[in-house]
C-alpha positions in Angstrom: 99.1 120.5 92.9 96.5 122.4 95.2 93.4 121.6 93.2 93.5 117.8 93.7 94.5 115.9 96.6 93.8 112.4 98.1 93.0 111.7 101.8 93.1 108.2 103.1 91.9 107.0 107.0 91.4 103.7 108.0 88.7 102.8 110.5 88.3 100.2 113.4 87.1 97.5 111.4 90.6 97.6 109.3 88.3 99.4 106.0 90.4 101.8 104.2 88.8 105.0 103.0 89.9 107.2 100.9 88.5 110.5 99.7 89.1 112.7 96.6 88.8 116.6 96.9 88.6 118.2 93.9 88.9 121.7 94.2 88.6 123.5 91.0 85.2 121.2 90.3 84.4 122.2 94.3 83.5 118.5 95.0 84.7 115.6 97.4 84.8 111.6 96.2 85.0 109.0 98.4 86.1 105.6 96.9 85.5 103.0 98.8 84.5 100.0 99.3 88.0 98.3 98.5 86.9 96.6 95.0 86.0 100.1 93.5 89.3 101.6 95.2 91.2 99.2 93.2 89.3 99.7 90.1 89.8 103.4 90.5 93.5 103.4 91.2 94.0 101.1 88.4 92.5 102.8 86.2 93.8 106.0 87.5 97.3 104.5 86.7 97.1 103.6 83.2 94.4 105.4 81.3 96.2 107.1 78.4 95.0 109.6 76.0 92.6 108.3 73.4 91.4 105.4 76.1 87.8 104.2 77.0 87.1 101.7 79.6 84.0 100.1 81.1 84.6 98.1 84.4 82.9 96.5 86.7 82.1 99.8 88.5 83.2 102.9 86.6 83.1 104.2 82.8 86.2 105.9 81.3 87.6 108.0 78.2 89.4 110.7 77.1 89.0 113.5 74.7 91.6 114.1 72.1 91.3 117.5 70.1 90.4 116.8 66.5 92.6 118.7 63.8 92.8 122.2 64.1 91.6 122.3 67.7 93.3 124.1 70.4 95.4 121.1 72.0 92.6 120.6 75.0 92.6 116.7 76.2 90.2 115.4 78.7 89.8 112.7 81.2 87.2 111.7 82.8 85.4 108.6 84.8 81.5 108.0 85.8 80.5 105.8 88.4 77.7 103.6 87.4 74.8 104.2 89.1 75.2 107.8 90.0 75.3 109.8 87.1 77.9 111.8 88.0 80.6 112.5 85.3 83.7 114.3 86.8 85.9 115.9 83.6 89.8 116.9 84.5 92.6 118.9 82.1 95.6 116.6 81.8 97.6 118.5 84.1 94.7 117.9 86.7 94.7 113.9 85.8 98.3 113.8 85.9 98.2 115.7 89.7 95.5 113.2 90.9 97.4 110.2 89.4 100.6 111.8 91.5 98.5 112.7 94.8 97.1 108.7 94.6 100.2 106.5 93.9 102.0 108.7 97.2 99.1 107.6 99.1 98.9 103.8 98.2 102.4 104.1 98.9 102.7 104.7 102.2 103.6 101.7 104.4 100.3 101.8 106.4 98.3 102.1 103.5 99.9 99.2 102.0 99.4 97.0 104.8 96.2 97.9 104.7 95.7 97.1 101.1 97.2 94.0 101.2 95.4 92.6 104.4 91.8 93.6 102.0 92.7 92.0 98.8 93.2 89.4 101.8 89.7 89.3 102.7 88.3 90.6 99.5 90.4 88.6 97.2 92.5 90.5 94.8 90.3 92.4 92.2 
């Protein structure tokens, strides 16, 4: 999907950096440093309707339509300390889930990942 896609770069100091644009809310996220990018893909991977989550650096939940609503669900995250809450449709969730996992996937990415939770520790 267009409206959501998922950048990744790494610099000279072996950081990985990885940036959300979100078109349809005309904003870019970067996630970074490596703890919250692990927090973020982690909860970008198993957050389910009807789910609420606080972790060490974002707040999550969902929206389910009560009875006799139109069927309109909701995700949406908050980092803590900006006061920023970002809201997507489920088909937009389910195309940033998509765009993320391809780019954790890729084999330079990975290395990258695992020489950080290296360094960092797994988190």
């Amino acid at each position: 999907m267009d409206d959501v896609t998922v950048s990744s770069s790494v610099n000279d100091e072996g950081e990985l950096n990885i940036l959300l644009t979100l078109k349809s809310h005309r904003a870019l996220y970067p996630l970074e440093p490596f703890p919250q990018m692990r927090e973020f893909q982690s909860m970008a991977t198993t957050m389910a309707l009807g789910d609420t989550s606080d972790g060490q650096y974002f707040v999550t939940h969902t929206d389910v339509p009560g009875v006799g609503e139109p069927p309109l669900f909701t995700f949406a995250f908050r980092e803590f300390g900006k006061g920023v809450q970002i809201e997507f449709s489920e088909k937009q969730w389910d195309a940033l889930r998509i765009a993320l996992d391809q780019v954790m996937s890729l084999p330079k990415i990975k290395q990258t990942l695992n020489e950080l939770a290296l360094a960092y520790g797994e988190v």
